[in-house]
C-alpha positions as CSV (number, residue, x, y, z in Angstrom):
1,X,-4.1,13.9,-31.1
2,X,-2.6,13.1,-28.1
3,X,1.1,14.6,-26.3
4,X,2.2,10.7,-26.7
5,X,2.0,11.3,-31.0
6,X,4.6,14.3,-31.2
7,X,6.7,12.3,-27.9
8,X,8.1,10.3,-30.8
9,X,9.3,12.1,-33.4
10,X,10.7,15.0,-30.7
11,X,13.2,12.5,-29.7
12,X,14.1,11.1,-32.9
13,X,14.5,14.8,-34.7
14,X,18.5,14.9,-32.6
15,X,19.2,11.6,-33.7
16,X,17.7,12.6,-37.1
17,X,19.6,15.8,-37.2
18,X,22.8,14.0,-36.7
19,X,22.6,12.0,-39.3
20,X,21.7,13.7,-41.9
21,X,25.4,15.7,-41.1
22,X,27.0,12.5,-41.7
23,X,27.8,10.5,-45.1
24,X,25.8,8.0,-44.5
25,X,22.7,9.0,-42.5
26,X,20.0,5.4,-42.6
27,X,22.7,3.0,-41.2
28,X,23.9,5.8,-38.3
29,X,20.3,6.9,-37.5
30,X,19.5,3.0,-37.8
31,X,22.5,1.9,-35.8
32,X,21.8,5.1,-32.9
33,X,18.4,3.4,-32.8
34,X,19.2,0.2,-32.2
35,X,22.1,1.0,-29.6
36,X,18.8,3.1,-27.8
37,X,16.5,0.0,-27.9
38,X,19.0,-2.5,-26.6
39,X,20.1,0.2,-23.8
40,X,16.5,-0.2,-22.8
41,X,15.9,-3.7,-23.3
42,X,18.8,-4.1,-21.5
43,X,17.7,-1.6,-18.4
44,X,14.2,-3.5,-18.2
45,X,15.8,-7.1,-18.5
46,X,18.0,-5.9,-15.2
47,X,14.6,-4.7,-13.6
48,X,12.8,-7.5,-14.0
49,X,15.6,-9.7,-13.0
50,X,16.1,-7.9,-9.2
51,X,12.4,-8.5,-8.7
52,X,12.4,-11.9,-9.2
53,X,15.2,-11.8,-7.4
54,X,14.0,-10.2,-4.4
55,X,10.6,-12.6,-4.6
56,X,12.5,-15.5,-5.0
57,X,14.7,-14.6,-1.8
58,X,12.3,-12.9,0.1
59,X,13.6,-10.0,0.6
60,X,11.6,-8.7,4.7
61,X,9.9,-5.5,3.8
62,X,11.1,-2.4,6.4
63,X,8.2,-2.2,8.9
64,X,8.1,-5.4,10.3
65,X,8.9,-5.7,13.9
66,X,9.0,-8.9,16.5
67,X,7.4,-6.3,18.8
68,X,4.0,-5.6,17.3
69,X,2.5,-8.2,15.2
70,X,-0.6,-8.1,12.8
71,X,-3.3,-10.6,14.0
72,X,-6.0,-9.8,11.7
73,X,-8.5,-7.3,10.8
74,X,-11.6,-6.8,9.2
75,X,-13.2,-4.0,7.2
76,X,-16.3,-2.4,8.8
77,X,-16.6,0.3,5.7
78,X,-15.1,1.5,2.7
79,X,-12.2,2.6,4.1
80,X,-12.7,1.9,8.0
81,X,-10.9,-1.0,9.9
82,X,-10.3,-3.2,13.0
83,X,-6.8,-4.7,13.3
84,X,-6.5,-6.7,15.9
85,X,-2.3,-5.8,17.1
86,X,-0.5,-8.2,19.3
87,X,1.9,-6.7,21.7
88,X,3.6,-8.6,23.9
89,X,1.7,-11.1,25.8
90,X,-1.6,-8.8,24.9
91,X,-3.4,-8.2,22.4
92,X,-4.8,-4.8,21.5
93,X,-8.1,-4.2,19.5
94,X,-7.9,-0.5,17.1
95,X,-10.1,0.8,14.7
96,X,-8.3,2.4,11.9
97,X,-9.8,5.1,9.9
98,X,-8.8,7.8,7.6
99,X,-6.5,9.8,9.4
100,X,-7.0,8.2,12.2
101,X,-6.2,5.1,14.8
102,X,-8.3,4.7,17.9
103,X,-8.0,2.1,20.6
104,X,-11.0,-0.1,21.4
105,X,-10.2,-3.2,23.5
106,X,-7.1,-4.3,25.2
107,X,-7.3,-8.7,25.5
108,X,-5.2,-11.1,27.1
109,X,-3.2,-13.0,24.4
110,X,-5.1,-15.6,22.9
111,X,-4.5,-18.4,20.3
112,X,-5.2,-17.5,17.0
113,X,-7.5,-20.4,15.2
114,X,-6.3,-22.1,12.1
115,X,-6.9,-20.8,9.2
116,X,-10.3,-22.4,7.7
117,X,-10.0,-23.6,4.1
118,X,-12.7,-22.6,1.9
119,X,-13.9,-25.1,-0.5
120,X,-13.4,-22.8,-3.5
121,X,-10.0,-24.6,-4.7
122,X,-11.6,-28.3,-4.4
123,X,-14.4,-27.0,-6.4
124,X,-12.1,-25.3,-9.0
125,X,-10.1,-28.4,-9.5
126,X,-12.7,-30.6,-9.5
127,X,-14.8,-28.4,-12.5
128,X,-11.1,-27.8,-14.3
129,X,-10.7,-31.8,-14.2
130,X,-14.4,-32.6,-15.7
131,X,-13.4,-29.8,-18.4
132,X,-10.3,-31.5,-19.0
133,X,-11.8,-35.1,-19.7
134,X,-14.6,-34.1,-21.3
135,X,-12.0,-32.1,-23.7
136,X,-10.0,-35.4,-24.1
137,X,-13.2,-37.3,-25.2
138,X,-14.3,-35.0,-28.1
C-alpha cells in the first residue's frame, strides 16, 4: 500500500478524536469536515482566479529587458542551442550549452523576416469542416 492510504485517516484521527469527546460526534466531525473542504475549495478557487488574472492582464515576467532582446534560436542537440541576442544596434550570435554560454558571431543588426505561416491550421480547419458536414449529413 502506498504512504497516500494511511495520509487520510492520520489527518482525520484529531478531528475524530475530538468528536468522539463531544455529545454529538457525526454532525461535529461532519461539520469540521466540511468547514476543511470549503477552506480549501475556497484557497484553490482564489488560486485559480490570480492566474487568470495575471494571463488575462499580462502580467511582464522579471527578466525582460529593452537592452537585450531574444531574436531566435535553434536547437542543434538535445540540450545544445544558438540564440541569436540583439544588443543594441548588433546582433550577437551564442551557443548555449549545459553550463555554459559561448560567443560565436557578432552581426550588424538586421531585419528579422516575418514569421512564415505553415499550412497546418488551413489544413486542420479544412479536415474539421468536411468532418463537420459529413456529421450533419448522417
Amino acid at each position: 500500500m502506498s504512504a497516500r492510504a494511511f495520509a487520510v485517516p492520520a489527518i482525520l484521527l484529531p478531528a475524530l478524536a475530538g468528536a468522539a469527546e463531544t455529545a454529538e460526534p457525526a454532525a461535529s466531525a461532519a461539520g469540521g469536515l466540511l468547514q476543511v473542504f470549503i477552506g480549501l475549495v475556497a484557497v484553490l478557487g482564489l488560486i485559480a482566479a490570480t492566474a487568470w488574472m495575471a494571463k488575462r492582464f499580462g502580467v511582464a515576467r522579471g527578466g525582460s529587458s529593452a537592452l537585450l532582446n531574444v531574436v531566435g534560436s535553434a536547437s542543434v542537440g538535445t540540450r545544445e542551442r544558438v540564440v541569436v541576442l540583439e544588443i543594441g544596434e548588433s546582433w550577437l550570435v551564442v551557443g548555449v550549452g549545459p553550463g555554459n554560454v559561448n560567443p560565436i558571431a557578432t552581426l550588424p543588426r538586421g531585419e528579422t523576416p516575418p514569421a512564415a505561416q505553415t499550412a497546418l491550421p488551413t489544413q486542420f480547419a479544412a479536415r474539421l469542416q468536411q468532418m463537420l458536414d459529413k456529421r450533419r449529413a448522417q
